[in-house]
C-alpha positions in Angstrom: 0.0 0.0 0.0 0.8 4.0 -0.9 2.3 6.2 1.6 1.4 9.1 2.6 4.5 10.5 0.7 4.2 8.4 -2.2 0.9 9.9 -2.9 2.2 13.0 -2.8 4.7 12.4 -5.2 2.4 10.7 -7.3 0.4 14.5 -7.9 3.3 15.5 -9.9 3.5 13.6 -12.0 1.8 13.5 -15.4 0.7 9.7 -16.4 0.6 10.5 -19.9 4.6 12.2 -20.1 5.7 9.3 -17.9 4.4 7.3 -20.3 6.0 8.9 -23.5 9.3 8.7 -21.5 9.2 5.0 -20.5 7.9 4.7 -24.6 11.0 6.0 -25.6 13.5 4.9 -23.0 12.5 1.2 -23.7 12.7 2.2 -27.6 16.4 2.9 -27.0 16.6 -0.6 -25.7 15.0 -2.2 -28.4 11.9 -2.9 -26.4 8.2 -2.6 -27.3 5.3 -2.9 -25.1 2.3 -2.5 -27.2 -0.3 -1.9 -24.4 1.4 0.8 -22.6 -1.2 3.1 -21.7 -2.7 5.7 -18.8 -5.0 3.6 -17.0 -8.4 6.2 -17.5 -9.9 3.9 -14.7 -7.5 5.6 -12.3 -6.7 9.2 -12.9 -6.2 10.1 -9.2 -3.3 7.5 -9.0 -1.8 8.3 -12.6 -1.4 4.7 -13.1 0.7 3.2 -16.5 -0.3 0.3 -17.2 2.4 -1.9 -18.7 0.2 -4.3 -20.1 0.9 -8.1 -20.8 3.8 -8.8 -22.8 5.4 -11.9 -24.7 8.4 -14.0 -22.3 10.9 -13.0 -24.6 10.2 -9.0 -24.6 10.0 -9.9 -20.4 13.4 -11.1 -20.7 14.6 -8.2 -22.8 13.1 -5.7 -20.2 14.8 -7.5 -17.3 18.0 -7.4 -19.3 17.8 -4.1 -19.7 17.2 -3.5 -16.5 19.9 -5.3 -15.0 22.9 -3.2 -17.4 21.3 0.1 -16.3 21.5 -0.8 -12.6 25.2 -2.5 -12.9 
């Protein structure tokens, strides 16, 4: 569950340009997730939904994760 805080910093930020930037950040890596959207079902959490994806492009993502954290 949210904190306090983290509902706070969730008022500042825009879903929809946190969505364009995790679009094009994972288009640098070669990645596509097809059902990235804002969730409209929950504008006062400015959800993204990442939607489902394929094991391989999973794989890829956690890849991708792992070299930007090393």
């Amino acid at each position: 569950m949210a904190s306090g805080h983290e509902l706070q910093d969730v008022v500042g930020v825009d879903p929809f340009t946190a969505m364009e930037s995790l679009r094009a950040a994972l288009d640098r890596a070669g990645i596509v997730l097809p059902s990235l959207a804002v969730d409209p079902a929950t504008p006062t959490l400015a959800l993204v939904d990442l939607g489902r994806v394929r094991a391989d492009v999973a794989m890829r993502l956690a890849d991708a994760l792992r070299g930007a954290a090393a």
